[in-house]
C-alpha positions as CSV (number, residue, x, y, z in Angstrom):
1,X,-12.9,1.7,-28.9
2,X,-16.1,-0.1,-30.7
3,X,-14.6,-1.5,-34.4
4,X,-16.7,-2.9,-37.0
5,X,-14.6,-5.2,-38.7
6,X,-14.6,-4.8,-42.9
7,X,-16.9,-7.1,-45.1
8,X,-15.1,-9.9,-45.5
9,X,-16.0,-10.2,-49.5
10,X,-17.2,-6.8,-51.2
11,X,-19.9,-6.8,-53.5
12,X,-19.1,-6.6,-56.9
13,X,-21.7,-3.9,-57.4
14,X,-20.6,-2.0,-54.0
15,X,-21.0,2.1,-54.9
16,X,-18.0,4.1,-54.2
17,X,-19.5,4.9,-50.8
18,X,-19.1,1.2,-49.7
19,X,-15.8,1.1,-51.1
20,X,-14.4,3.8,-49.1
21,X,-15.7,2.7,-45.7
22,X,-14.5,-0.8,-46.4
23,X,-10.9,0.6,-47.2
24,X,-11.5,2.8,-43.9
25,X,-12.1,-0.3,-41.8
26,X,-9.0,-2.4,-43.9
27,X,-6.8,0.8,-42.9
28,X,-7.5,0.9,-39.2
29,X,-8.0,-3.1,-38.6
30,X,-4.1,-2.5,-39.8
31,X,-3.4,-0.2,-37.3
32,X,-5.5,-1.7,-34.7
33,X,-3.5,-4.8,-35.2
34,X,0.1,-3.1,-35.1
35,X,-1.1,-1.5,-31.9
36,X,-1.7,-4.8,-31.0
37,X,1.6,-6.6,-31.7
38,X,3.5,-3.6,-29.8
39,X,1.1,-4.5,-26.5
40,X,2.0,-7.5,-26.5
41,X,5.8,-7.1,-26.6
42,X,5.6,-4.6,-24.3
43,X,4.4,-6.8,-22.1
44,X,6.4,-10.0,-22.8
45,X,8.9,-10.2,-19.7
46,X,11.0,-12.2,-21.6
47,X,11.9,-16.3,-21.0
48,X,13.7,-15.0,-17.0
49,X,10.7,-13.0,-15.5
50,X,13.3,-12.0,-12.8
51,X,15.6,-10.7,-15.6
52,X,12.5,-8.9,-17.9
53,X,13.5,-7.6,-21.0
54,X,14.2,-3.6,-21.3
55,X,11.2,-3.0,-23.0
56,X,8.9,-4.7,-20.7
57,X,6.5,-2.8,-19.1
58,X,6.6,-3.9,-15.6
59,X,3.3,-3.6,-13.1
60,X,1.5,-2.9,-16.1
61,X,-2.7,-2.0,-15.6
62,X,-4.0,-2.5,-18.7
63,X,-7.7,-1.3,-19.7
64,X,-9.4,-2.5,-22.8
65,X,-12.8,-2.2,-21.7
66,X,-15.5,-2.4,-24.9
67,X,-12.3,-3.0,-26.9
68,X,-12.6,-4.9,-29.9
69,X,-9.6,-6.9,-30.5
70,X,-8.4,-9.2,-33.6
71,X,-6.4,-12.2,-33.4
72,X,-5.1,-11.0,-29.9
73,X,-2.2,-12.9,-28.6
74,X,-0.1,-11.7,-25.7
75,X,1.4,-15.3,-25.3
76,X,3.7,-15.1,-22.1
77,X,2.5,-11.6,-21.0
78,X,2.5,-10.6,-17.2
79,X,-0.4,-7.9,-16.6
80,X,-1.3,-7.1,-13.1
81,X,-4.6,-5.7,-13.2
82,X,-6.4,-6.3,-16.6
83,X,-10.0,-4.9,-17.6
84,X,-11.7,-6.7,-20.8
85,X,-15.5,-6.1,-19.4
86,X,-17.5,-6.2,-22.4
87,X,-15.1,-6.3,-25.2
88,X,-15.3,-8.2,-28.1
89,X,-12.7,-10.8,-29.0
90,X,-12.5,-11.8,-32.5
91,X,-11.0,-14.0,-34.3
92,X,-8.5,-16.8,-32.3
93,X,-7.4,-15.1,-29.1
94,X,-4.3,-16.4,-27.0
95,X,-3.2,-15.8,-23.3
96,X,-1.3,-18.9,-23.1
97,X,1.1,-19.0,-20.5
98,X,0.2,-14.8,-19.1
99,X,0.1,-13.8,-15.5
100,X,-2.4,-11.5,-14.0
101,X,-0.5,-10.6,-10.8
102,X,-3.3,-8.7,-10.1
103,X,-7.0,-9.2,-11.0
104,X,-8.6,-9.5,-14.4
105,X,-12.0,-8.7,-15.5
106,X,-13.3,-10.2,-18.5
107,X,-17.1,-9.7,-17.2
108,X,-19.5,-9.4,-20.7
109,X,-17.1,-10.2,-22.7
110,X,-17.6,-11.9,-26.1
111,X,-14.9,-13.8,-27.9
112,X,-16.0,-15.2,-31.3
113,X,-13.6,-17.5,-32.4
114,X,-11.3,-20.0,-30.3
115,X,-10.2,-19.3,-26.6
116,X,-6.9,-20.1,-25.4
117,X,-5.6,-19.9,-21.8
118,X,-3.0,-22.9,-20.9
119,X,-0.7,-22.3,-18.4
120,X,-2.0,-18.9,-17.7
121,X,-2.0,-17.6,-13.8
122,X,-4.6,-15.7,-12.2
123,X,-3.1,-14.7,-9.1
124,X,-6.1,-12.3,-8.3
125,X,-9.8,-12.6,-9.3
126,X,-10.7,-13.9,-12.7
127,X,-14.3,-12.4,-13.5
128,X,-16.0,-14.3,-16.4
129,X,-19.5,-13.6,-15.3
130,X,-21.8,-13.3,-18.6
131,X,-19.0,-14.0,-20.9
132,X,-20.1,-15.5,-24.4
133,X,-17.4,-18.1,-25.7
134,X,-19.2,-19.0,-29.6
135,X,-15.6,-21.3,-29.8
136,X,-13.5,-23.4,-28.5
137,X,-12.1,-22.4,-25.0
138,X,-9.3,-23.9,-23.9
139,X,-8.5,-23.3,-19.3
140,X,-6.5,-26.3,-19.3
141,X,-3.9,-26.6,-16.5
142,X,-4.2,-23.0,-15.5
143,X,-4.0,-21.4,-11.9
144,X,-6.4,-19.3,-10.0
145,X,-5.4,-18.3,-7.1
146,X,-8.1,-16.5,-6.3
147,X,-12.0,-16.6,-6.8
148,X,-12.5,-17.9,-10.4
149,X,-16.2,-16.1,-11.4
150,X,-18.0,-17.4,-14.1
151,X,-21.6,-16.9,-13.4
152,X,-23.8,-16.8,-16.2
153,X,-21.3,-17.4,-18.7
154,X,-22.1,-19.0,-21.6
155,X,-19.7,-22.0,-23.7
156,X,-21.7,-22.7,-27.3
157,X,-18.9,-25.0,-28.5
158,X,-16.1,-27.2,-26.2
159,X,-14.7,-25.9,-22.9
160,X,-12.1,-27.2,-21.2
161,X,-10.6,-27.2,-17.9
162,X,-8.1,-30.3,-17.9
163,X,-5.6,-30.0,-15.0
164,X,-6.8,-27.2,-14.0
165,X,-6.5,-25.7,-10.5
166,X,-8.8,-23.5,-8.4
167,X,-7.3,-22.3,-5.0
168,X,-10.2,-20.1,-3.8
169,X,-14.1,-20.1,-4.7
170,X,-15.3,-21.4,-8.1
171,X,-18.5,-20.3,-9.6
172,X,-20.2,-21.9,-12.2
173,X,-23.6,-21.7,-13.0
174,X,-22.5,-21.3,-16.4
175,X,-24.4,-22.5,-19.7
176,X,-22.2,-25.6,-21.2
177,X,-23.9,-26.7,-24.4
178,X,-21.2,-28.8,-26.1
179,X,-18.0,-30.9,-25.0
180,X,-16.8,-29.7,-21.1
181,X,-14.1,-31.8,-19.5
182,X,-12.7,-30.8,-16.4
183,X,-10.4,-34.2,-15.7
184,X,-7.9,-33.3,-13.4
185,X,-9.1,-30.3,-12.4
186,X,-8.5,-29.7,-8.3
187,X,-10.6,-27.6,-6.5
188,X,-8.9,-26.5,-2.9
189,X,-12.5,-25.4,-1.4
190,X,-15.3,-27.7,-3.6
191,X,-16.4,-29.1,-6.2
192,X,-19.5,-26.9,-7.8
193,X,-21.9,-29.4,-8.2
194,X,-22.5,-28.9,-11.8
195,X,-19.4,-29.9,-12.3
196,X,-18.5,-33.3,-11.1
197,X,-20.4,-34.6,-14.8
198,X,-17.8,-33.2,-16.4
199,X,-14.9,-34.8,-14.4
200,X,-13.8,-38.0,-16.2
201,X,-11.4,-38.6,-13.5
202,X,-12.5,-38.7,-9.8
203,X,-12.9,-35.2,-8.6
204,X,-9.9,-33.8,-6.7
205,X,-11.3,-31.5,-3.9
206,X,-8.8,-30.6,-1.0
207,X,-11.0,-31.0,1.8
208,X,-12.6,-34.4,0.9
């Protein structure tokens, strides 16, 4: 589902060829975000999990490899397994408070704008390996459960992991290049050892 988004100012002197691929791209960035919106109520339990909402799609697997998505917010969503490998996120993307009862792959991915995954719960694997964050990316007080990947991953601008807890294996021989804070962050096996610089607060490993 590659995308190129439209020119965000058209020439003046644009030829009616440029005009009609840019109205192209205006037309299905509409539908690509309605398409969007319905995803993401579809997979919105609902404030009682254990009372979901009739539309909810329960046990959900959802596949958006080499997706491009805009502005992508499933805010409270509960996926079990979810594939992002190498799609493009533009714009600010949101998975505050979402479950992956299963495991999510978001290998090669490349989000272009801000980050944002408070509260969220990886009960599975999460699989960042070579993912490209150009924003701000926000992990703070989230949950994995399971082995939390991200080898070779690359953070150009902030990254943050405040209160964050890793119950399995964490990998990170990641490229940090601006602000990383991981204060608070508890790590149940250990500490990766390129990451007790970034703890303000003593690190919090279960077995020490």
């Amino acid at each position: 589902m590659p995308y190129t988004l439209p020119d965000a100012h058209l020439p003046e002197d644009a030829d009616d060829t440029a005009r009609d691929v840019q109205e192209q791209r205006v037309q299905e960035r509409e539908v690509r975000l309605t398409a969007q919106r319905i995803l993401s109520t579809r997979l919105y339990p609902g404030r009682n999990p254990d009372h979901p909402h009739e539309t909810f799609w329960a046990n959900m697997n959802l596949d958006l490899t080499g997706a491009t998505l805009i502005d992508f917010h499933p805010i409270g969503c509960r996926i079990n397994i979810g594939r992002f490998d190498g799609a493009t996120f533009t714009g600010t993307t949101r998975f505050d408070d979402a479950t992956f009862t299963g495991h999510a792959w978001f290998e090669h991915a490349t989000f272009t704008g801000e980050a944002h995954y408070p509260d969220a719960t990886f009960n599975g694997r999460a699989m960042f390996s070579h993912a490209t964050f150009t924003g701000d990316v926000w992990f703070n007080r989230v949950t994995f459960t399971g082995t939390a990947w991200f080898s070779r991953a690359t953070f150009a601008e902030g990254a943050f992991y405040i209160d964050t807890t890793f119950a399995g294996d964490a990998l990170f021989n990641a490229t940090f290049t601006a602000t990383t804070n991981f204060d608070g962050a508890t790590f149940h096996v250990l500490v990766p050892p390129n990451i007790r610089r970034f703890m303000g607060r003593p690190p919090q490993d279960s077995n020490t």
